[in-house]
C-alpha positions in Angstrom: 39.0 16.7 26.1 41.9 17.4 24.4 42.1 19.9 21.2 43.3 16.8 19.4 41.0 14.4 20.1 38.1 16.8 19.4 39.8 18.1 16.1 39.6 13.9 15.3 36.1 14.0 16.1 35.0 17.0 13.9 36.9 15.5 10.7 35.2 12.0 10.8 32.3 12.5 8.2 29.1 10.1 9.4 27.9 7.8 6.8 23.7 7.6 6.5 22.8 4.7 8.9 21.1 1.9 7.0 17.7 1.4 8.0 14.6 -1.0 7.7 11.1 -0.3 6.0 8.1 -1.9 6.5 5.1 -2.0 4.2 1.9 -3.5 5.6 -1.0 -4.5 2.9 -4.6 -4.2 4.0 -6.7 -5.5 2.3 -10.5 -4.5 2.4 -13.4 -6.4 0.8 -16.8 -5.2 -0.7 -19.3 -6.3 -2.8 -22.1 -5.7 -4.6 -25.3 -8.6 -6.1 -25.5 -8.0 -9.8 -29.0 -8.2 -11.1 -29.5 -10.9 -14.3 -29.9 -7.9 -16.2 -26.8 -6.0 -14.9 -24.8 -9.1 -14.9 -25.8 -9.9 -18.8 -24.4 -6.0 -19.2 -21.2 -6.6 -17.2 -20.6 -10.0 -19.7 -21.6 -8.0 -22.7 -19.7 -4.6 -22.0 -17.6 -3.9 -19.3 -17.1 -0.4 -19.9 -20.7 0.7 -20.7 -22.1 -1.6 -17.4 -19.5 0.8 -15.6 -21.1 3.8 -17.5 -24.9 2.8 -16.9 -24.5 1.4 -13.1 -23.4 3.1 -10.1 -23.4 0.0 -7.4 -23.7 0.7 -3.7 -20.9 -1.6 -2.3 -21.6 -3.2 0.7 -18.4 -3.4 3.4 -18.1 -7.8 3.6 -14.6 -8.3 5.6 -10.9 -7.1 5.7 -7.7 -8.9 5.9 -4.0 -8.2 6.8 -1.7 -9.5 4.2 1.8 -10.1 4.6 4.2 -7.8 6.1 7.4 -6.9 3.8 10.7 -6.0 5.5 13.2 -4.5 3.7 16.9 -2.2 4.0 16.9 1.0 2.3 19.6 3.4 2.0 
């Protein structure tokens, strides 16, 4: 290699190569059965039902949403 070519090939400053991202939603479901009294509570006052009741959430299903391409920088 000559002294030229390689002094060519130091002095060329790479640019970032562009790239792709890709976000992938999940999406999990869960639920929990509400009592009449408990539902009556949630209707009434959201915050305090959330104060008063701890639910148990029971695991129901899961789905994959749509994927989302996109070029960064």
């Amino acid at each position: 290699m000559s002294l030229i070519f390689f002094s060519y090939i130091c002095s060329i400053k790479f640019l970032p190569m562009a790239k792709l991202q890709k976000t992938e939603s999940d999406f999990r479901y869960y639920e929990y059965e509400l009592s009449d009294t408990e539902l009556e509570l949630y209707q009434e006052d959201k915050d305090r039902f959330w104060e008063e009741v701890d639910p148990e959430w029971e695991y129901v299903n899961d789905h994959q949403g749509q994927d989302e391409i996109e070029l960064i920088d």
